[in-house]
Backbone as a chain_set.jsonl record, in Angstrom:
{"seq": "XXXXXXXXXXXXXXXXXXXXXXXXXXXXXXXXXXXXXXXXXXXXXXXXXXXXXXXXXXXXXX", "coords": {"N": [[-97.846, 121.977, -22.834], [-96.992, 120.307, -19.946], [-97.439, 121.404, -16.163], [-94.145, 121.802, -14.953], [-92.745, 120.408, -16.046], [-91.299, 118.946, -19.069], [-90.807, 119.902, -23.458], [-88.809, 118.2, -23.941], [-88.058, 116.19, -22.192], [-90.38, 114.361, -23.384], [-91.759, 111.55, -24.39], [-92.169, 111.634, -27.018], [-90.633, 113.467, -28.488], [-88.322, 114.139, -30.768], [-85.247, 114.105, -32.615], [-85.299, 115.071, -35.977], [-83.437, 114.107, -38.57], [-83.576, 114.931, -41.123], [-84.968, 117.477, -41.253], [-83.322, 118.789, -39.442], [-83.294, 119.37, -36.935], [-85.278, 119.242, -33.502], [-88.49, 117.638, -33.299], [-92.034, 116.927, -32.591], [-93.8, 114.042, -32.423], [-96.139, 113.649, -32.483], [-97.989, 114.81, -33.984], [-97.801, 113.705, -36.007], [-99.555, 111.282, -35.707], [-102.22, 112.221, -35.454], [-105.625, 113.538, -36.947], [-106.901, 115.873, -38.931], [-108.901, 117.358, -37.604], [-108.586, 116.982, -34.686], [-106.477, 118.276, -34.288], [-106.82, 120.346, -34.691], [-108.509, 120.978, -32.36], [-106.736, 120.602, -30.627], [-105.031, 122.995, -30.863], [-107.233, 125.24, -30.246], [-107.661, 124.52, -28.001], [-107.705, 125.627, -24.401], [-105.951, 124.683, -22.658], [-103.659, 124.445, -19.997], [-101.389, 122.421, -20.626], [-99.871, 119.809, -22.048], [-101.985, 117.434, -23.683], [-101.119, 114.607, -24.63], [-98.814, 114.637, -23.324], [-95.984, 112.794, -22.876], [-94.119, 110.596, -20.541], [-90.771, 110.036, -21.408], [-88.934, 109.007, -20.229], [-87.566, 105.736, -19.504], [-86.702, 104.38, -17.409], [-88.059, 105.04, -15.095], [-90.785, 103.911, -13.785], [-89.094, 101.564, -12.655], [-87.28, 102.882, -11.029], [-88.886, 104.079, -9.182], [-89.73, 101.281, -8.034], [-87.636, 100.843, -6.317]], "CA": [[-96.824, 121.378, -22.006], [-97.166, 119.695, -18.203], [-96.606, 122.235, -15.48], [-93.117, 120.798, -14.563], [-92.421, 119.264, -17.712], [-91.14, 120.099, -20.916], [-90.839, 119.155, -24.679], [-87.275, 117.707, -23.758], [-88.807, 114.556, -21.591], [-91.807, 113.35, -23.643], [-91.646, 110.188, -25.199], [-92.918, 111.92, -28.599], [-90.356, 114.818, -29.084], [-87.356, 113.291, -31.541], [-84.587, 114.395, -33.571], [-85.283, 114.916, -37.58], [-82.01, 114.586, -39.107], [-84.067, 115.298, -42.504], [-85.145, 118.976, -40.893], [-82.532, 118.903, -38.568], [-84.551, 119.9, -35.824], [-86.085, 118.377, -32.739], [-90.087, 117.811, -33.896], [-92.823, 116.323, -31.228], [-94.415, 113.418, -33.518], [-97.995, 113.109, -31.989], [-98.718, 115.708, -35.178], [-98.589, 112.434, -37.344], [-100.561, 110.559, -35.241], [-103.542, 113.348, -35.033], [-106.057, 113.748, -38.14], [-106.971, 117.5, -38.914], [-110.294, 117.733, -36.407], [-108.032, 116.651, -33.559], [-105.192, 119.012, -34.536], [-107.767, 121.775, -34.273], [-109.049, 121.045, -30.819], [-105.758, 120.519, -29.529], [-104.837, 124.105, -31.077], [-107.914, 125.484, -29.861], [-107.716, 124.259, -26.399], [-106.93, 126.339, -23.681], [-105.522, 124.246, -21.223], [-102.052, 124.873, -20.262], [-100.743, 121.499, -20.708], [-99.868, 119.21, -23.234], [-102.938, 116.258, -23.425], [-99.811, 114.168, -24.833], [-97.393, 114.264, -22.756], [-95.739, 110.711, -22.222], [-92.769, 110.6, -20.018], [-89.685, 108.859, -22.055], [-87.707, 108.096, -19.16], [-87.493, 104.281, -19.652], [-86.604, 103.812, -16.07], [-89.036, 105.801, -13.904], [-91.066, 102.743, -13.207], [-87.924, 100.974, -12.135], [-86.034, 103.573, -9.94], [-89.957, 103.651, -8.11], [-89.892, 100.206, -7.399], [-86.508, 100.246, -5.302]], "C": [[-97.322, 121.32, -20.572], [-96.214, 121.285, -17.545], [-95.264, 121.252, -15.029], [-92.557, 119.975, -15.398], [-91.865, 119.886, -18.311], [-90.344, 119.438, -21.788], [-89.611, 117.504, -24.173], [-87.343, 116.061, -23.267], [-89.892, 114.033, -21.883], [-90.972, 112.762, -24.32], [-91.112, 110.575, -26.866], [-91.81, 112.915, -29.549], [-88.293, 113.805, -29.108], [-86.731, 114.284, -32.404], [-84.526, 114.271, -34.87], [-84.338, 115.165, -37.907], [-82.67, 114.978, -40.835], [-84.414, 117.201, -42.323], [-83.99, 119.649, -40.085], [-82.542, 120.24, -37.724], [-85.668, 119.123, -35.002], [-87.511, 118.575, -33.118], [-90.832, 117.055, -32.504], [-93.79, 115.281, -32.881], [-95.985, 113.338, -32.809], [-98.601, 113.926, -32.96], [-99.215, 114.453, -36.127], [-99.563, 111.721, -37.224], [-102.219, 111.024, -35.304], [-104.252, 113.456, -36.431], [-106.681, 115.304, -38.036], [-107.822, 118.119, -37.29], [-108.906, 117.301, -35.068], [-107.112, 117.712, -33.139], [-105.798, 120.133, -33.864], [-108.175, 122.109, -33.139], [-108.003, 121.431, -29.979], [-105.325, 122.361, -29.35], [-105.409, 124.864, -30.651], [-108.155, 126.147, -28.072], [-107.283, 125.24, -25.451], [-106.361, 125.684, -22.15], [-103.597, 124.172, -21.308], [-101.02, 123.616, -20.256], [-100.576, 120.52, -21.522], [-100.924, 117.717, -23.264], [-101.571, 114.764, -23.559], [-99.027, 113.764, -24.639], [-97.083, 112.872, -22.371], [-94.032, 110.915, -21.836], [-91.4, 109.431, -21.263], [-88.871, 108.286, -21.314], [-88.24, 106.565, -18.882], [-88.0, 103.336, -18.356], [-87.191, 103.934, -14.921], [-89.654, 104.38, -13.217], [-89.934, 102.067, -12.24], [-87.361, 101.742, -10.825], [-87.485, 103.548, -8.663], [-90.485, 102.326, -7.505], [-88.853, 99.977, -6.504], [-86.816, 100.968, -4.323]], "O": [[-98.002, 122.227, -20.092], [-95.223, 121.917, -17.913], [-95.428, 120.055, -14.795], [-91.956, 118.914, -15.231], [-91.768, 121.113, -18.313], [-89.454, 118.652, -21.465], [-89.762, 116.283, -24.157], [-86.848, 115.066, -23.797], [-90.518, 113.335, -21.086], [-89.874, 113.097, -24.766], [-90.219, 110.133, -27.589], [-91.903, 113.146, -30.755], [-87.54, 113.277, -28.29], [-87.386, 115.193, -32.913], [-83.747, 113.398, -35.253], [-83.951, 116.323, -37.755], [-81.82, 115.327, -41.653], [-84.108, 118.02, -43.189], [-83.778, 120.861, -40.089], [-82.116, 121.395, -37.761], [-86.645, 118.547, -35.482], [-87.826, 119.753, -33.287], [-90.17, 116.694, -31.531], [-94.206, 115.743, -33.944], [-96.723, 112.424, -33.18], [-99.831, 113.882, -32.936], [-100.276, 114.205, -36.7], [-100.366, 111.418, -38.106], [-103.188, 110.27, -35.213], [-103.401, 113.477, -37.32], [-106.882, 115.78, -36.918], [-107.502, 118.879, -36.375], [-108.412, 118.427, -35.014], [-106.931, 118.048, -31.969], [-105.455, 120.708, -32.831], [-108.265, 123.28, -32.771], [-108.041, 122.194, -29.014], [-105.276, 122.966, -28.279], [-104.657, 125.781, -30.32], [-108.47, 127.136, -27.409], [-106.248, 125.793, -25.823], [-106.386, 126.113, -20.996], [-102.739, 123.969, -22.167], [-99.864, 123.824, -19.888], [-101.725, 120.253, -21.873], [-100.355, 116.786, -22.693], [-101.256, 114.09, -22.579], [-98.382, 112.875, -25.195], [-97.752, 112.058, -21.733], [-93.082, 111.246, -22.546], [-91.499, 108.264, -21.641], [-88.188, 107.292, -21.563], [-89.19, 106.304, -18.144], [-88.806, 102.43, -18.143], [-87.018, 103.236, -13.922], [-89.092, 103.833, -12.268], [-90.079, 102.155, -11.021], [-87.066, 101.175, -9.773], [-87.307, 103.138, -7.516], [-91.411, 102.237, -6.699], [-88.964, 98.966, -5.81], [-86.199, 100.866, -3.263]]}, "num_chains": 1, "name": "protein.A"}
């Protein structure tokens, strides 16, 4: 996770009404070797992270 961030505002992190339980999908996207690095990694932030706020762009253009 982004210093200043968190799960709550990425793009990626969605409601499974099948687990019913918020999940972060960039797991599906990832093939094992990737998974591993990320797991691995020691950096304290999520590579990942993608803002979901729609409007950011927008509210920085006024």
């Amino acid at each position: 996770m982004k210093s200043g961030t968190s799960c709550e505002t990425c793009a990626y992190y969605y409601y499974d009404e099948e687990f019913d339980e918020y999940i972060c999908d960039v797991g599906a996207n990832m093939d094992e070797d990737d998974y591993a690095r990320l797991l691995e990694s020691h950096q304290s932030s999520c590579p990942y992270y993608q803002n979901g706020d729609e409007y950011k762009i927008v509210r920085h253009q006024m």
